[in-house]
PDB file as gemmi writes it, atoms N, CA and C in Angstrom:
CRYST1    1.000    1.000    1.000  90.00  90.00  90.00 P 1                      
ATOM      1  N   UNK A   1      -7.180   9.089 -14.702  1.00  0.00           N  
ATOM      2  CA  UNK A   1      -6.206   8.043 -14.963  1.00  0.00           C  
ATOM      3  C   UNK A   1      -4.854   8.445 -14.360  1.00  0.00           C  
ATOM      4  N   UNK A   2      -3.902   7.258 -13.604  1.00  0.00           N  
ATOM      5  CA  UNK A   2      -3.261   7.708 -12.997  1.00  0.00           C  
ATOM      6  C   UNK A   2      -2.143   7.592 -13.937  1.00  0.00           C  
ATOM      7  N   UNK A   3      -0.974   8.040 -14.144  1.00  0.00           N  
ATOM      8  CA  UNK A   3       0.292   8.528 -15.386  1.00  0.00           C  
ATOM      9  C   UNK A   3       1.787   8.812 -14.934  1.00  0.00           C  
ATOM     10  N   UNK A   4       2.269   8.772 -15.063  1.00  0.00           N  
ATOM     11  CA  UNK A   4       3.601   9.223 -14.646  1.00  0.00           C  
ATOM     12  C   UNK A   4       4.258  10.916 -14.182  1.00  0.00           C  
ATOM     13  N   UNK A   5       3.028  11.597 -15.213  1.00  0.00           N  
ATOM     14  CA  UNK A   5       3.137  12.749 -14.877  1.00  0.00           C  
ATOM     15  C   UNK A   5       2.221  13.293 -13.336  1.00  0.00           C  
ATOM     16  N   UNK A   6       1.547  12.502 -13.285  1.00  0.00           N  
ATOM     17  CA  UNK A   6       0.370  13.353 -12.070  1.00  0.00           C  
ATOM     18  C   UNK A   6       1.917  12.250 -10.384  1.00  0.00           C  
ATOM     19  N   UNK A   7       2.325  10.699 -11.047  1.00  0.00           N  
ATOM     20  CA  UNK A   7       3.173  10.354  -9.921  1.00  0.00           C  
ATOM     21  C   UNK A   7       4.234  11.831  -9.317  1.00  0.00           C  
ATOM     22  N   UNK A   8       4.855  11.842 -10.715  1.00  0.00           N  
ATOM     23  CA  UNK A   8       6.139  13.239 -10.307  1.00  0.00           C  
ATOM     24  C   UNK A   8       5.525  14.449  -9.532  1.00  0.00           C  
ATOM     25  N   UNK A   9       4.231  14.540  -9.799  1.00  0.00           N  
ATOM     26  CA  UNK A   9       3.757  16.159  -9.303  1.00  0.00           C  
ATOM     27  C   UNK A   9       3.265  15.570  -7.731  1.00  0.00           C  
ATOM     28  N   UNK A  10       2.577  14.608  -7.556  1.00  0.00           N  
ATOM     29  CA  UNK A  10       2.377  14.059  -5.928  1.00  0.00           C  
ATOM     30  C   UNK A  10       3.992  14.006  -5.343  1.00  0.00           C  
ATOM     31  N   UNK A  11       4.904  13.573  -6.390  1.00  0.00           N  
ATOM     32  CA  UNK A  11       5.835  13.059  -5.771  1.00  0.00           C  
ATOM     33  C   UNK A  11       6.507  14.692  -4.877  1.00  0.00           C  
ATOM     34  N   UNK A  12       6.915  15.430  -6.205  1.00  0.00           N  
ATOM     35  CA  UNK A  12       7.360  16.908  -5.829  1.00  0.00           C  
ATOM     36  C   UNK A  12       6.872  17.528  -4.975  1.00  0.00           C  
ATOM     37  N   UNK A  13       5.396  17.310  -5.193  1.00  0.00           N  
ATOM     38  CA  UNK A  13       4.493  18.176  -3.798  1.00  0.00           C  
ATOM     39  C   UNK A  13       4.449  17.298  -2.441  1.00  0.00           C  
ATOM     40  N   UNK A  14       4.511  16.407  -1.993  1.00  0.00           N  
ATOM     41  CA  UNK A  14       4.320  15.615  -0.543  1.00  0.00           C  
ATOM     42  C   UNK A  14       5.944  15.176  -0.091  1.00  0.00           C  
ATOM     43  N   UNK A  15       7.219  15.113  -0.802  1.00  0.00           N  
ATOM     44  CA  UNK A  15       8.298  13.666  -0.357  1.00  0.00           C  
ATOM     45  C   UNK A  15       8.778  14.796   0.672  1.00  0.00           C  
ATOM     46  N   UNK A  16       8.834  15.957   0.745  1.00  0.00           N  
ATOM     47  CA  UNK A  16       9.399  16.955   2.134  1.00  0.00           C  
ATOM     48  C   UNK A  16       8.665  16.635   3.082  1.00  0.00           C  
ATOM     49  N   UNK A  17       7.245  16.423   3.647  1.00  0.00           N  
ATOM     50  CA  UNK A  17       6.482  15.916   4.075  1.00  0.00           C  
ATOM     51  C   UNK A  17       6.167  14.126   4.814  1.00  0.00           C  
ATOM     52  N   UNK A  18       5.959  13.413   3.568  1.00  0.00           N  
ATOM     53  CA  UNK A  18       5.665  12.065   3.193  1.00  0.00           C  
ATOM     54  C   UNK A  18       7.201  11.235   3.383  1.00  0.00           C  
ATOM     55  N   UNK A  19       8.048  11.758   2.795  1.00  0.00           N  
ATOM     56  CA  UNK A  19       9.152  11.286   2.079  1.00  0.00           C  
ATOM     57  C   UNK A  19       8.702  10.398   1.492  1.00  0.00           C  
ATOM     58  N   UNK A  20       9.631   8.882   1.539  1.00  0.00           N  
ATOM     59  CA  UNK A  20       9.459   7.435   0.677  1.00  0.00           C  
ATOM     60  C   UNK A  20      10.032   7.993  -0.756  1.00  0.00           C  
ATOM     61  N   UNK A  21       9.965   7.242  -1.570  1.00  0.00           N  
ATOM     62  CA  UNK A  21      10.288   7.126  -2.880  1.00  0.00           C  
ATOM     63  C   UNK A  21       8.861   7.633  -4.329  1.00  0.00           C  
ATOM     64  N   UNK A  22       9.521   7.995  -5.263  1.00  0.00           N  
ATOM     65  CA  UNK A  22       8.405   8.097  -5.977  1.00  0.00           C  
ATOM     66  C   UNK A  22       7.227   6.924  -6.391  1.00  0.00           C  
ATOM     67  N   UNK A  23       7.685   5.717  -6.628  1.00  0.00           N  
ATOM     68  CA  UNK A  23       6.773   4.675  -6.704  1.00  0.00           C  
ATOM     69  C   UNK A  23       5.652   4.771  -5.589  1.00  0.00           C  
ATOM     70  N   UNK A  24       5.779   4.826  -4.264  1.00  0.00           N  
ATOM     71  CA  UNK A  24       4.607   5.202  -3.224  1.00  0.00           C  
ATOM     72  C   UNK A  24       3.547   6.019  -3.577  1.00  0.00           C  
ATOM     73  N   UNK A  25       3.797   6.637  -4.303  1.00  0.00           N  
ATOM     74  CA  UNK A  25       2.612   7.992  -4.301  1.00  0.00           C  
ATOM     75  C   UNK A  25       1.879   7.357  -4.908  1.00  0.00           C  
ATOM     76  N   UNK A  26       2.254   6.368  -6.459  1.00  0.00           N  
ATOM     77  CA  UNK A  26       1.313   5.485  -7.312  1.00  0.00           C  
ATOM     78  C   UNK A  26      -0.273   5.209  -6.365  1.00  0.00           C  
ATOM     79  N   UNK A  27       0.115   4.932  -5.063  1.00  0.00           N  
ATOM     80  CA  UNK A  27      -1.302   4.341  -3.874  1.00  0.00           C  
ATOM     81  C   UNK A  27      -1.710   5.421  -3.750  1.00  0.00           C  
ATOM     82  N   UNK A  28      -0.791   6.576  -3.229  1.00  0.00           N  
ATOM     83  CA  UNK A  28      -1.995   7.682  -2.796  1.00  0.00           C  
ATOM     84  C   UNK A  28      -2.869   8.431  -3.594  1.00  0.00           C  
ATOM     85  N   UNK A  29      -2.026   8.544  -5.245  1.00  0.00           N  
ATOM     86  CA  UNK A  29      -3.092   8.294  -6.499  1.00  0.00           C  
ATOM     87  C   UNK A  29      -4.206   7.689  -7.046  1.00  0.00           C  
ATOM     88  N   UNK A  30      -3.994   6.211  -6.675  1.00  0.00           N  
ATOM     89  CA  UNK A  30      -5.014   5.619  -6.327  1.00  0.00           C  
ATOM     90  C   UNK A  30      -6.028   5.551  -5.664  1.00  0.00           C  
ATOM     91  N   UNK A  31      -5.815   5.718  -4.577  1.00  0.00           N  
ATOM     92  CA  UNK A  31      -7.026   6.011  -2.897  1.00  0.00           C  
ATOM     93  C   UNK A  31      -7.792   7.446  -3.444  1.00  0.00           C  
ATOM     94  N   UNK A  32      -6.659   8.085  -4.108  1.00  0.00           N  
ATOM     95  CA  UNK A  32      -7.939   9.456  -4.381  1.00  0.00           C  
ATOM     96  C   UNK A  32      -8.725   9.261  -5.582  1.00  0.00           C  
ATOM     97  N   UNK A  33      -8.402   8.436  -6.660  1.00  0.00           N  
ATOM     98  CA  UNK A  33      -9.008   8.353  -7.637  1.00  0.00           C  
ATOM     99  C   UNK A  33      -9.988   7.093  -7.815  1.00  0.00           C  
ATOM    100  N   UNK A  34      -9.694   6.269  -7.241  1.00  0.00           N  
ATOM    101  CA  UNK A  34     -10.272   5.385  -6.794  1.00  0.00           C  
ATOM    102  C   UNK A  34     -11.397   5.210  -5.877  1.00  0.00           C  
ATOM    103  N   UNK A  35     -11.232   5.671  -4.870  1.00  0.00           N  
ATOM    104  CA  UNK A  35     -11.901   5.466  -3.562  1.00  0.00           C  
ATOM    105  C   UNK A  35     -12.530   6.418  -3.281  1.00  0.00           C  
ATOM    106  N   UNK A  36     -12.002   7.697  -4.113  1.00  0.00           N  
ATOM    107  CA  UNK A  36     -12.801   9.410  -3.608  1.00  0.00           C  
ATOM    108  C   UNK A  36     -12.263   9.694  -2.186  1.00  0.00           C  
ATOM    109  N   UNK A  37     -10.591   9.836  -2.262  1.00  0.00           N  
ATOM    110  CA  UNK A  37     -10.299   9.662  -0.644  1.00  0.00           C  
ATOM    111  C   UNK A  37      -9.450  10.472  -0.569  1.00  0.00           C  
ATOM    112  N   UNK A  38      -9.985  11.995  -0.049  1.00  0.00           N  
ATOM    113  CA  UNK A  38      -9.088  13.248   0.355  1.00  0.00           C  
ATOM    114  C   UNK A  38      -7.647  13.054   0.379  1.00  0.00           C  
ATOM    115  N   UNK A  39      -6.829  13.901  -0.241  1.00  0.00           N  
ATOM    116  CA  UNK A  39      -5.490  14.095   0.020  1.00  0.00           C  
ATOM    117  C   UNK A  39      -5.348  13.738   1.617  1.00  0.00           C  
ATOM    118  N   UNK A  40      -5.696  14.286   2.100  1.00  0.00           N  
ATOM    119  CA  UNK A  40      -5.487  14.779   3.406  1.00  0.00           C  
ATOM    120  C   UNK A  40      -5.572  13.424   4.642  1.00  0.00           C  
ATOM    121  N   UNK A  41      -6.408  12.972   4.378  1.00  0.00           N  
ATOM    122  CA  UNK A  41      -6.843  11.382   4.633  1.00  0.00           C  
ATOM    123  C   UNK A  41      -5.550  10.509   3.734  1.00  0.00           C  
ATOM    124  N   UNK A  42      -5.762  10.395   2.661  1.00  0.00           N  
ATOM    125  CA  UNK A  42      -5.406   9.403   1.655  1.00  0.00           C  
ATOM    126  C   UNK A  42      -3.481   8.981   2.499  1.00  0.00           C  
ATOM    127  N   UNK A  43      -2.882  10.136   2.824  1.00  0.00           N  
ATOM    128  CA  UNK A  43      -1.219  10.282   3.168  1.00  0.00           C  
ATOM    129  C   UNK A  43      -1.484   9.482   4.437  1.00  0.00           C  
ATOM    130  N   UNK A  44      -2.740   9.022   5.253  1.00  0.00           N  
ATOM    131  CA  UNK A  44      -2.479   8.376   6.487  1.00  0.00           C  
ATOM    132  C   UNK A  44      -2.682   6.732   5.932  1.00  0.00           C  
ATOM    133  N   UNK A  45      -3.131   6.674   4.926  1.00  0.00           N  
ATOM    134  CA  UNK A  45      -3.774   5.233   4.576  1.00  0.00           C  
ATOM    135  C   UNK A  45      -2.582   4.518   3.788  1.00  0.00           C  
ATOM    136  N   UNK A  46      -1.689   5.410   3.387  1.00  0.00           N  
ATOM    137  CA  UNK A  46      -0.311   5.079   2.308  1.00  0.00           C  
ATOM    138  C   UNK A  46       1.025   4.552   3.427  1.00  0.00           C  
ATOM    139  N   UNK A  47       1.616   2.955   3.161  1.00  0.00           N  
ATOM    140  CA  UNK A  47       3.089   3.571   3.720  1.00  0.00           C  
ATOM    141  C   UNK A  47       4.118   3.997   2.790  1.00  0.00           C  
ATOM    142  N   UNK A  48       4.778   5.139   3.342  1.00  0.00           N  
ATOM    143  CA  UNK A  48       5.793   6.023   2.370  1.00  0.00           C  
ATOM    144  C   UNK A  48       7.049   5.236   2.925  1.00  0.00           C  
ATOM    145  N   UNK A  49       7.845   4.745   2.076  1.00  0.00           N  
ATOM    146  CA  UNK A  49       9.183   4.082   2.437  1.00  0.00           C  
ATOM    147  C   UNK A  49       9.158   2.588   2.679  1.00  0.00           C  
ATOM    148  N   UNK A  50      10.284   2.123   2.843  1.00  0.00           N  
ATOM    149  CA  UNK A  50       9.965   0.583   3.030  1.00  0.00           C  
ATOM    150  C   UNK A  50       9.571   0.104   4.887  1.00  0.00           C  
ATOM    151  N   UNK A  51       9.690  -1.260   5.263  1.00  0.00           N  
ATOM    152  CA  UNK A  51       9.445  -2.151   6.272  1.00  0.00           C  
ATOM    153  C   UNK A  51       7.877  -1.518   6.935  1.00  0.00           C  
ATOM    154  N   UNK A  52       7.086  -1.972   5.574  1.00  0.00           N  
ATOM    155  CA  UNK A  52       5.826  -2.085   5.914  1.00  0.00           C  
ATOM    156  C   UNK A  52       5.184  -3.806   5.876  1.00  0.00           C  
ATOM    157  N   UNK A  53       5.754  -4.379   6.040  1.00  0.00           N  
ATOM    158  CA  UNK A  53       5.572  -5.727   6.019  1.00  0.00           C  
ATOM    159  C   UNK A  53       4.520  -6.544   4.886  1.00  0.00           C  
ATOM    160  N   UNK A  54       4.728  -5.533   3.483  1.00  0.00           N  
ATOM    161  CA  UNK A  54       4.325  -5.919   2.133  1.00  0.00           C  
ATOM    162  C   UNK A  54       2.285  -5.061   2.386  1.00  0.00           C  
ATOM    163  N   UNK A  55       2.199  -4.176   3.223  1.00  0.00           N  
ATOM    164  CA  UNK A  55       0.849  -3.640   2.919  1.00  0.00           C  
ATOM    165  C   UNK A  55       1.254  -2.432   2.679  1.00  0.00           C  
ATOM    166  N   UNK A  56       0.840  -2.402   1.338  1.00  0.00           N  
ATOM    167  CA  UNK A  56       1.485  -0.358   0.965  1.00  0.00           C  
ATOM    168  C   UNK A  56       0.409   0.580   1.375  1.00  0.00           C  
ATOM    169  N   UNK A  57      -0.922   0.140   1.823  1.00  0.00           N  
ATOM    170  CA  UNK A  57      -2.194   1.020   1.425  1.00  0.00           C  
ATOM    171  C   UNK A  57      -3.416   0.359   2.208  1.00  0.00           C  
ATOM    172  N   UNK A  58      -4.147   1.123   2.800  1.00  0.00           N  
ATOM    173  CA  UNK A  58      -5.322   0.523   3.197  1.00  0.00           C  
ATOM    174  C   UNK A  58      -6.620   1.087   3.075  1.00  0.00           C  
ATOM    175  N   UNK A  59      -8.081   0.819   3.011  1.00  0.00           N  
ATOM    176  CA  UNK A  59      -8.657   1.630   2.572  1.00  0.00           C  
ATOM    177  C   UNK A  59     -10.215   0.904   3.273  1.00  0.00           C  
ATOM    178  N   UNK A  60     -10.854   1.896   4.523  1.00  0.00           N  
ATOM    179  CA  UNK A  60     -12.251   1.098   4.689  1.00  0.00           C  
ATOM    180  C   UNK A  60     -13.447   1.681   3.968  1.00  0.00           C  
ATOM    181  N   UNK A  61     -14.227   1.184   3.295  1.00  0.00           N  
ATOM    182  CA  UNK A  61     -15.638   1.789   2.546  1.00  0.00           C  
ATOM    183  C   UNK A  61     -16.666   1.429   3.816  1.00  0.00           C  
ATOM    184  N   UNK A  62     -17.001   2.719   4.707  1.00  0.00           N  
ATOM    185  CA  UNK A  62     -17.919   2.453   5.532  1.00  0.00           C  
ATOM    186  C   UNK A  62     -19.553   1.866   4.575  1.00  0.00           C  
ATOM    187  N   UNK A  63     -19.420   2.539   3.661  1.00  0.00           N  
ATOM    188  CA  UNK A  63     -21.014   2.019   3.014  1.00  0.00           C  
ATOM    189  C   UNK A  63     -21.319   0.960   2.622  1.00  0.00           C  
ATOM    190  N   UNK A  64     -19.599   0.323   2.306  1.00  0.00           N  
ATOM    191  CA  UNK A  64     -19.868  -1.506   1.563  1.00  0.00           C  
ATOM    192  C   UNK A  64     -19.608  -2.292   2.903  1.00  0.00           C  
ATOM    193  N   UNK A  65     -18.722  -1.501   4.072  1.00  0.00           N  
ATOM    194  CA  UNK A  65     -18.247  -2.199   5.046  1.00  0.00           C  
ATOM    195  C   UNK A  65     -16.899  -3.468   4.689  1.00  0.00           C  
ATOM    196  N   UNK A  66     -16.532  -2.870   3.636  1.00  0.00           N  
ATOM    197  CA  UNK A  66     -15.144  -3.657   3.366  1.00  0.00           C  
ATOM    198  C   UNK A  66     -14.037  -2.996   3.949  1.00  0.00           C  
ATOM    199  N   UNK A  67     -12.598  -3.620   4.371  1.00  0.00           N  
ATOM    200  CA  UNK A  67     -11.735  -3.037   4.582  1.00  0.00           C  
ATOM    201  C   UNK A  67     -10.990  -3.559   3.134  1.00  0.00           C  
ATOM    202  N   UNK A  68     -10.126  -2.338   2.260  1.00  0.00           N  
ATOM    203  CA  UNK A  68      -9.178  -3.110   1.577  1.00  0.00           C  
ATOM    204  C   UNK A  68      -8.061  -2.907   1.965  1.00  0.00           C  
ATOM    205  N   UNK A  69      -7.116  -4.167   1.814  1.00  0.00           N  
ATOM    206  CA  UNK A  69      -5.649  -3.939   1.902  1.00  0.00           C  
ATOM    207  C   UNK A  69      -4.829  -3.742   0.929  1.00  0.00           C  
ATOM    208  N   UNK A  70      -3.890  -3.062   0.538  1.00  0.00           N  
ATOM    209  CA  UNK A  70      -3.235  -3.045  -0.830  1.00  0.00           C  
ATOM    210  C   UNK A  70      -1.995  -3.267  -0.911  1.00  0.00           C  
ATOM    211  N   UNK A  71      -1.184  -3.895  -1.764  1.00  0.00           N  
ATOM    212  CA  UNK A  71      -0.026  -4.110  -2.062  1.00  0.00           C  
ATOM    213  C   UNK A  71       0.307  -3.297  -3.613  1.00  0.00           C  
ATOM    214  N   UNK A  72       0.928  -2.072  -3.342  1.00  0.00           N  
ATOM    215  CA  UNK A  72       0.856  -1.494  -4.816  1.00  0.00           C  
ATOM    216  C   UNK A  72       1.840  -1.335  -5.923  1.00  0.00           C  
ATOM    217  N   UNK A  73       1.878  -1.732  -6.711  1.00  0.00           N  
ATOM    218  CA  UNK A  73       2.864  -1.716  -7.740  1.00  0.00           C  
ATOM    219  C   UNK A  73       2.593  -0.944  -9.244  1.00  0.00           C  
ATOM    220  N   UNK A  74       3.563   0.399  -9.403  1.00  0.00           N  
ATOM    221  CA  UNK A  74       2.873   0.873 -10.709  1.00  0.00           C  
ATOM    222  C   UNK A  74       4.159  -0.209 -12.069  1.00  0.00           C  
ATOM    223  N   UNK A  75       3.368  -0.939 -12.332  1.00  0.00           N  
ATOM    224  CA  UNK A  75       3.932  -1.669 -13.427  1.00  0.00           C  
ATOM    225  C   UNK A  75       2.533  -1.785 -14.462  1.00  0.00           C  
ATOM    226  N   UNK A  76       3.288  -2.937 -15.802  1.00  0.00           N  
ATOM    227  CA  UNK A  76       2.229  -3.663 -16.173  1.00  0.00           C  
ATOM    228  C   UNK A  76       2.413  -4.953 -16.404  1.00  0.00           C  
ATOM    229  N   UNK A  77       3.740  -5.594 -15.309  1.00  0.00           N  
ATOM    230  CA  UNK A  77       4.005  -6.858 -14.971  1.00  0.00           C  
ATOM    231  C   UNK A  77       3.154  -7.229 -14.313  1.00  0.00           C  
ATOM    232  N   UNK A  78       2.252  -8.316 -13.851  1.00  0.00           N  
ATOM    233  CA  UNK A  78       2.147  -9.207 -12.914  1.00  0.00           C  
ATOM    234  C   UNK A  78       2.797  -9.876 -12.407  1.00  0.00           C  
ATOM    235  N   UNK A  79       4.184  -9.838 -12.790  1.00  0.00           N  
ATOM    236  CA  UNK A  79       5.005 -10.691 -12.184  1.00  0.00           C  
ATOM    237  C   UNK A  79       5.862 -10.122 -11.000  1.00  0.00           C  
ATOM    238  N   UNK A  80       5.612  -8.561 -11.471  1.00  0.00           N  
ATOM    239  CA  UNK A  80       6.364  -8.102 -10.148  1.00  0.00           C  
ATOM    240  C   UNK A  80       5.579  -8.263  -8.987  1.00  0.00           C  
ATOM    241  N   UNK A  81       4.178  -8.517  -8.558  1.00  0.00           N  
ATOM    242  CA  UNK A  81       3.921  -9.436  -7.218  1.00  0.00           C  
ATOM    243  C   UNK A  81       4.636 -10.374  -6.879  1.00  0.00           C  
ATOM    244  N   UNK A  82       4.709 -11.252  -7.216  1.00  0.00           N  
ATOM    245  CA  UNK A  82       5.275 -12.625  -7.270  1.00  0.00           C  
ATOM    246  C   UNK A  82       6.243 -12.524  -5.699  1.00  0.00           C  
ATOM    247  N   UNK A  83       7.820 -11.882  -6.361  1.00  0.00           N  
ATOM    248  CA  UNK A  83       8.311 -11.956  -5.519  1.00  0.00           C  
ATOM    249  C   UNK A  83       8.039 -11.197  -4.217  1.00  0.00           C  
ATOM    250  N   UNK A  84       7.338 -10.214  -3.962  1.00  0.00           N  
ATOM    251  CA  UNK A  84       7.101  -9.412  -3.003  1.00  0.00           C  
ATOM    252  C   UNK A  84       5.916 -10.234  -2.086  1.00  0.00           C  
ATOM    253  N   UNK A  85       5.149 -10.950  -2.569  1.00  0.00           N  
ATOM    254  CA  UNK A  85       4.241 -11.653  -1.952  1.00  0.00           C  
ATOM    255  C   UNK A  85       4.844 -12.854  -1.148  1.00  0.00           C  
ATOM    256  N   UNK A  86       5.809 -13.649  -1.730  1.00  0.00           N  
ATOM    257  CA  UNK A  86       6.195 -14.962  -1.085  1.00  0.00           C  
ATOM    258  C   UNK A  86       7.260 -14.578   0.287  1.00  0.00           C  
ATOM    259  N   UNK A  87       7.911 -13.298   0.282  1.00  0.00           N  
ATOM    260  CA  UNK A  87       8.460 -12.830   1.975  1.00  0.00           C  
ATOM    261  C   UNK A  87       7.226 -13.043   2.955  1.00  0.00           C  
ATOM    262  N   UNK A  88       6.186 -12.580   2.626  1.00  0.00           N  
ATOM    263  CA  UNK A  88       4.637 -12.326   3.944  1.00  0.00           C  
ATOM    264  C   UNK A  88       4.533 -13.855   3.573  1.00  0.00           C  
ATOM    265  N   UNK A  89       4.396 -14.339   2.908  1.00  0.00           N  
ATOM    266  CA  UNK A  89       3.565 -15.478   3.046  1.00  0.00           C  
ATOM    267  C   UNK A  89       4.753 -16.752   4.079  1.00  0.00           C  
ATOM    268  N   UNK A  90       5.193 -16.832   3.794  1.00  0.00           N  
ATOM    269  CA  UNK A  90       6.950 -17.061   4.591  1.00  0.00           C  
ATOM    270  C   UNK A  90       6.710 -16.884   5.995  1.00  0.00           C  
ATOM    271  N   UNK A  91       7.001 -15.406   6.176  1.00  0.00           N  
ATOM    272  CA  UNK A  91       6.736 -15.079   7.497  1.00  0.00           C  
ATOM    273  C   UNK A  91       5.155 -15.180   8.267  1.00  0.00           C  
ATOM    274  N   UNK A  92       4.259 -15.214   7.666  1.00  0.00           N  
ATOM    275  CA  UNK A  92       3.039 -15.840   8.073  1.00  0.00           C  
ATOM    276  C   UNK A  92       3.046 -17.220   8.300  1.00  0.00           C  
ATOM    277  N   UNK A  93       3.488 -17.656   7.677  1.00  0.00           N  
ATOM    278  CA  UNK A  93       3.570 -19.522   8.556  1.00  0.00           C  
ATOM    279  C   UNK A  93       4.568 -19.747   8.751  1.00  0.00           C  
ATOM    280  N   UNK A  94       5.439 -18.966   9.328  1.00  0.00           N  
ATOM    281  CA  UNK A  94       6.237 -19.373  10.531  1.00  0.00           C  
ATOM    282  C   UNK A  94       5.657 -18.743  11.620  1.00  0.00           C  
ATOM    283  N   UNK A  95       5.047 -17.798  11.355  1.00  0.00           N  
ATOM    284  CA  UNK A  95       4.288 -17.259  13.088  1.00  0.00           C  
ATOM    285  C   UNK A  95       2.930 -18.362  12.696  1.00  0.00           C  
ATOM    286  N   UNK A  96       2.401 -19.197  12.284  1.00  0.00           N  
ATOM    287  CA  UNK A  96       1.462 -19.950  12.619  1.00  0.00           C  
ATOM    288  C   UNK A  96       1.906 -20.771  13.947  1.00  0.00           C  
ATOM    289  N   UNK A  97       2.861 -21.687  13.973  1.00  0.00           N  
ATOM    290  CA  UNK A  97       3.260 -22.426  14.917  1.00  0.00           C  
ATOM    291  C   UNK A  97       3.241 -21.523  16.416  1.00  0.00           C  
ATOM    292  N   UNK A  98       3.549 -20.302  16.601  1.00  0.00           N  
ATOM    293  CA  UNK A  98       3.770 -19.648  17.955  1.00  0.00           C  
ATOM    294  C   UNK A  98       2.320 -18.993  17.785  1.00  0.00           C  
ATOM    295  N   UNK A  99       1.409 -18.873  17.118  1.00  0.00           N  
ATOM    296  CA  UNK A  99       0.199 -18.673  17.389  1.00  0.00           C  
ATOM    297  C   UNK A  99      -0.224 -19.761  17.989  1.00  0.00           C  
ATOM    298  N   UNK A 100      -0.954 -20.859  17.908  1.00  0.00           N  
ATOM    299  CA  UNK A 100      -1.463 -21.822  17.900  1.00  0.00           C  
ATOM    300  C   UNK A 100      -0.799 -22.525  19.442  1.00  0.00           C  
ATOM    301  N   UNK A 101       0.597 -22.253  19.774  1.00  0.00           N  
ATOM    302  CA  UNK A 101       0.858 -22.515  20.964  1.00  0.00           C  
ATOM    303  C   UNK A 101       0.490 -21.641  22.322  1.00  0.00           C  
ATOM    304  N   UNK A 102       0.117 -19.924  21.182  1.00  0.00           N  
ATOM    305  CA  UNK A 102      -0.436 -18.795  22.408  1.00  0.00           C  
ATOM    306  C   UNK A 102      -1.998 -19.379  22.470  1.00  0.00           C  
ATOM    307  N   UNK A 103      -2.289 -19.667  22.029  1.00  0.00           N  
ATOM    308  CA  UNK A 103      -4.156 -20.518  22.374  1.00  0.00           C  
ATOM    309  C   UNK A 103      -4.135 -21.431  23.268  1.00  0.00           C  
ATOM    310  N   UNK A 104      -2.886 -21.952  23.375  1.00  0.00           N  
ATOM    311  CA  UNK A 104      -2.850 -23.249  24.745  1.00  0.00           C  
ATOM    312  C   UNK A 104      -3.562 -22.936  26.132  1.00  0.00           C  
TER     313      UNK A 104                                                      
END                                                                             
């Protein structure tokens, strides 16, 4: 289970490294506990810091053949998606129109 105490100890051990903020590590906690996904691996699949364009985390299961994408938040709001989701969705349909004209 991931806790506040195991965030601070990823945080202490990788931000010389990783940097970003302590909230980030919450994913790379995840990917390992979750996914069974090496430290070592897990720090390439995480973005540490901001202008990741709302994907904090990514993760492929060659055996299910899924890719996941993650947006990670250690809360127990649901509401803190909310606002972080409607910037991408924004900027995704406004690049619809200049897609659709690169198909011409």
């Amino acid at each position: 289970m991931i806790n506040d105490r195991k965030i601070d100890q990823a945080f202490s051990d990788l931000r010389g490294t990783c940097s970003g903020v302590r909230e980030d590590y919450f994913g790379l906690l995840y990917l390992e506990e979750e996914h069974d996904v090496p430290r070592e691996k897990a720090v390439n699949q995480v973005a540490f810091g901001g202008n990741d364009y709302g994907v904090d985390g990514f993760h492929f299961d060659k055996a299910r053949r899924n890719l996941y994408i993650f947006q990670f938040k250690y809360t127990t709001s649901h509401a803190q998606f909310k606002g972080s989701l409607q910037p991408a969705h924004a900027e995704h349909e406004a690049a619809l129109p200049l897609a659709r004209r690169s198909k011409l």
